[in-house]
C-alpha positions in Angstrom: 10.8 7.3 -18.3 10.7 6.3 -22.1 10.0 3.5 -23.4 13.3 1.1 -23.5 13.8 -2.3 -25.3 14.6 -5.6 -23.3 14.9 -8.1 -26.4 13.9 -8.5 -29.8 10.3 -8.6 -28.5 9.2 -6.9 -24.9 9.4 -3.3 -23.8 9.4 -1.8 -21.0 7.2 1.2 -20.5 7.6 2.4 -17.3 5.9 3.2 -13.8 3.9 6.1 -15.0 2.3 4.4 -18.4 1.6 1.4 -16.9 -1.9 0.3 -14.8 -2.7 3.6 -13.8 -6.2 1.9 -12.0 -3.6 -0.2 -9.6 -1.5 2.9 -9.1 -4.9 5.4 -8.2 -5.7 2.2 -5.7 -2.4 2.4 -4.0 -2.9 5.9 -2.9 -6.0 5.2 -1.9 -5.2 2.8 0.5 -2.7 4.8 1.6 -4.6 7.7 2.5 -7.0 5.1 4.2 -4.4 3.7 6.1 -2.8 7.0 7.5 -6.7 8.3 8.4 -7.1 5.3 10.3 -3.6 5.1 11.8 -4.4 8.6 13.0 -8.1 7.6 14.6 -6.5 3.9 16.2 -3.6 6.8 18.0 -6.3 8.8 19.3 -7.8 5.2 20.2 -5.1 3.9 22.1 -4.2 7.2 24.2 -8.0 7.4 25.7 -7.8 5.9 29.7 -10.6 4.1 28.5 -9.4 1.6 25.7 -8.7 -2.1 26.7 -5.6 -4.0 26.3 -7.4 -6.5 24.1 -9.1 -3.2 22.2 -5.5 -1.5 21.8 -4.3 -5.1 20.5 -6.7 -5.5 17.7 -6.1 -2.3 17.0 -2.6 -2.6 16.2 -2.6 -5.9 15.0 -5.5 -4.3 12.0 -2.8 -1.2 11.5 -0.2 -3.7 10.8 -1.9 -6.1 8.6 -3.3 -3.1 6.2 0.4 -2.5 6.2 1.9 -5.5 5.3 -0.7 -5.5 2.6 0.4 -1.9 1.1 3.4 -3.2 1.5 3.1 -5.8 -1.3 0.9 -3.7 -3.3 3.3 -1.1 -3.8 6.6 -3.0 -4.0 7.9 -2.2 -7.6 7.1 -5.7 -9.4 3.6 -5.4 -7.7 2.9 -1.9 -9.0 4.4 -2.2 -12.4 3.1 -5.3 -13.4 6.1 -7.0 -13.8 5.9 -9.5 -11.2 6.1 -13.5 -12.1 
């Protein structure tokens, strides 16, 4: 994406020129959260795991997600949020 011209004064430079640091964070957290979406399954299908163990499990799988979530929504990532 090139470079484009809102007014007389800002530019817009697109997703892949802009704060590559937040970007390389994103993916890390998303590799994190797969990995450890993967481990809570294997978790949750032993005979062994609690209700309250299987809770807190997915309660933690859904709170990391709801954080990606906001990380990676397009104002977030950009920088372009208010």
């Amino acid at each position: 994406m090139f470079p484009y011209e809102d007014n007389g004064v800002s530019w817009w430079t697109g997703y892949f020129s802009s704060r590559p640091n937040a970007k390389s964070e994103a993916r890390g957290g998303s590799r994190n959260f797969h990995a450890s979406a993967q481990m809570g399954s294997l978790s949750v299908l032993k005979s062994t795991t609690s209700d309250d163990e299987v809770k807190d499990i997915l309660d933690a799988k859904d709170h990391m997600l709801d954080a990606l979530g906001i990380y990676q929504h397009h104002d977030a990532i950009t920088g372009t949020a208010k």
